[in-house]
Every structure is written in C-alpha cells, then in structure tokens.
N, C-alpha and C positions, 0 to 999 in steps of 0.2 A: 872451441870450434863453433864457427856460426850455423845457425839454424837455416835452411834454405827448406823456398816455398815453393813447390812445384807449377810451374808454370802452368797455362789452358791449353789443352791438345788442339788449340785451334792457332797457337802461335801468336797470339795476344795475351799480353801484362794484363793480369786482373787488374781493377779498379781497386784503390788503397784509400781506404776509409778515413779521412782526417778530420778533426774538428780544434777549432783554434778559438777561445777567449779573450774575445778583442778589447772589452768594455763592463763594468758592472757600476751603476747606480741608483741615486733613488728617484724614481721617474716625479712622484707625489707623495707628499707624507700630510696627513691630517690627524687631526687628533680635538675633541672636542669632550668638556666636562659639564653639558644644558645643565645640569643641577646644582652648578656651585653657588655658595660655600654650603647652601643647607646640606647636599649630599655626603659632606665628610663628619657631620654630626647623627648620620643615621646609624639604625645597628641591625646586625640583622647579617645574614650569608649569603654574599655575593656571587650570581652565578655569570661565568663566563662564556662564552659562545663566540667560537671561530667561524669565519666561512673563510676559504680560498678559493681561488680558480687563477686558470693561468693562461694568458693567449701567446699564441707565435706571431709575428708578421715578417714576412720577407722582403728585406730592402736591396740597397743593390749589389750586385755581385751575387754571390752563395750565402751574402750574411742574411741572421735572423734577428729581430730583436724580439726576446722571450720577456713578458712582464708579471710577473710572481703578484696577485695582490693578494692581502691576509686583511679581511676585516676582523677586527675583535671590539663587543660589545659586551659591557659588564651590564649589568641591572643588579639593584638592591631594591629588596620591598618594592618592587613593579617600575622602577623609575630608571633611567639611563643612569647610570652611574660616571661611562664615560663610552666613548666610542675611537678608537683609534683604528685608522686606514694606512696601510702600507702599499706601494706599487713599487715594488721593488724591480728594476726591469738592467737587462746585458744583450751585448751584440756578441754573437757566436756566429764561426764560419764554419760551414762546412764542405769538404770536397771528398767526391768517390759514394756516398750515401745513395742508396734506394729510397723511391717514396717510405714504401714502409718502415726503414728503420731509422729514416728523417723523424718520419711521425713519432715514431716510439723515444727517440734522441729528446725532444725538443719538448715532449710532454712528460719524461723521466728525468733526465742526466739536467738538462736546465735545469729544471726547477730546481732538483737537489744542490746545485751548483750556488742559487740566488736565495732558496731557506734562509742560513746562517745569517746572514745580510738584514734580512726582512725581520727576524724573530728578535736582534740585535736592535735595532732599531723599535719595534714594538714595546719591548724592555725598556727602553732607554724613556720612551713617549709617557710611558705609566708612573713611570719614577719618578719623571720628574715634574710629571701632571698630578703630585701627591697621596699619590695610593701606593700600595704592597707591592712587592716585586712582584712582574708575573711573566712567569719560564712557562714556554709554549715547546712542548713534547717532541718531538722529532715526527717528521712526515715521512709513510713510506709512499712516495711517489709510484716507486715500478709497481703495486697493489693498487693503489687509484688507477692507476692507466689500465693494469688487468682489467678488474670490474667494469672501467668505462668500454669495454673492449667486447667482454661478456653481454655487456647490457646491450651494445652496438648489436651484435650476434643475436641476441632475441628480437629486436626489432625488425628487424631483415626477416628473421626466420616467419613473421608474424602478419608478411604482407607488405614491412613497408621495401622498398627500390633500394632507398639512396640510406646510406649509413650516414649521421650528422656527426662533421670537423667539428671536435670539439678541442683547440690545440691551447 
C-alpha cells in the first residue's frame, strides 16, 4: 500500500525537497615536505594538526559548488615536517529547500558527502610524500554546524544585528 501525504488545506502541493549530485572533485591539492631529506632522519613525536572549513557558492540555476578544504600540518621538534592542503570541492542541486534548511544542507550533508574524498586523498599525499600512514578520524559535521549555530545565538543575543554566513 503506498504511503500518501496529505495535501495543504490551501489546495496547493507542498514544495518537495530535492537535492541531486551533479559533480565531485579535487578543486587543489598541495602537499609540501620544507624540511627534506633532513626531516626524515629526525626522532622524536610528531604532532598533527588539522584545520577545516567549508564554503558554499551558488552558481547557475539552484546549483551549489561546496569546497571541503582540510589543512594538515605535521611538525617534529618545532620544524614542518610536512604540510598537506586539500580543496576537495562538488556541484549539488537543489530544488523545493528553505533558506534555512539550504543553510543547514550545504554546511552538513555536503561536507559529509565530499569527507571521504578529501581524507582519501590526504592519505594518499602523506604516503607517498614518505611518511606513516595518516587516517584522519571521521567528522561530525551536523555538531560543527550546532555549535556554529550556538555561537551565532550568543552573538546576536550580545548586541550584535547581523548573525555572520559562515557556509
């Protein structure tokens, strides 16, 4: 038996939320080792340091291109060790979406969608730039978005106007 959606007591079809993945690649890939070859004779425990951040931009039509970038910075004994950049970036469509849940789409479900891709690639850049494997943890995007959301919320609450797009 099919499932039926009760229509709008106003005699209009609700708006039907769709999102379609048109595209995924790697926008820019960098990867640099300033210390070679001294830095593969040093000893000592390498500390890791991720940053990400992710922007939207809207091209034509309802598409978006989302670009994923993950910096990872090793240092040993105070020195670069190596630096590897990802911009791992996809064209998504969307149709029937609210601002709001555009916003929440495209700073959650993207990124999750372009991860794999970008951490894949990171792995790949370290391996064979002669260092240790290195497996980058899973992101939970819909919890960065909370907080960024939270924190929007104090800001507001505190004086300021305008909440800052951070997509």
């Amino acid at each position: 038996m099919a499932e039926e959606t009760p229509a709008p007591s106003n005699g209009q079809a609700a708006p039907q939320m769709q999102m379609a993945l048109q595209k995924i690649y790697a926008r820019d890939v960098s990867f640099e080792v300033p210390n070679a070859p001294k830095v593969f004779q040093e000893e000592g425990q390498p500390q890791v340091q991720l940053n990400l951040s992710h922007k939207a931009t809207a091209i034509e039509g309802d598409n978006y291109e989302v670009v994923l970038t993950l910096t990872v910075t090793c240092t040993l004994n105070d020195h670069t060790a190596y630096l590897a950049e990802v911009h791992q970036a996809g064209v998504f469509s969307f149709t029937g979406f609210d601002q709001q849940n555009l916003s929440m789409v495209l700073a959650t479900y993207c990124p999750n969608v372009l991860f794999p891709f970008a951490r894949q690639i990171v792995s790949d850049l370290v391996l064979n730039g002669g260092f240790p494997p290195l497996l980058l943890q899973p992101i939970n995007f819909d919890a960065l978005y909370a907080e960024q959301q939270r924190q929007q919320q104090g800001q507001i609450g505190q004086g300021d106007t305008k909440p800052a797009l951070n997509a």
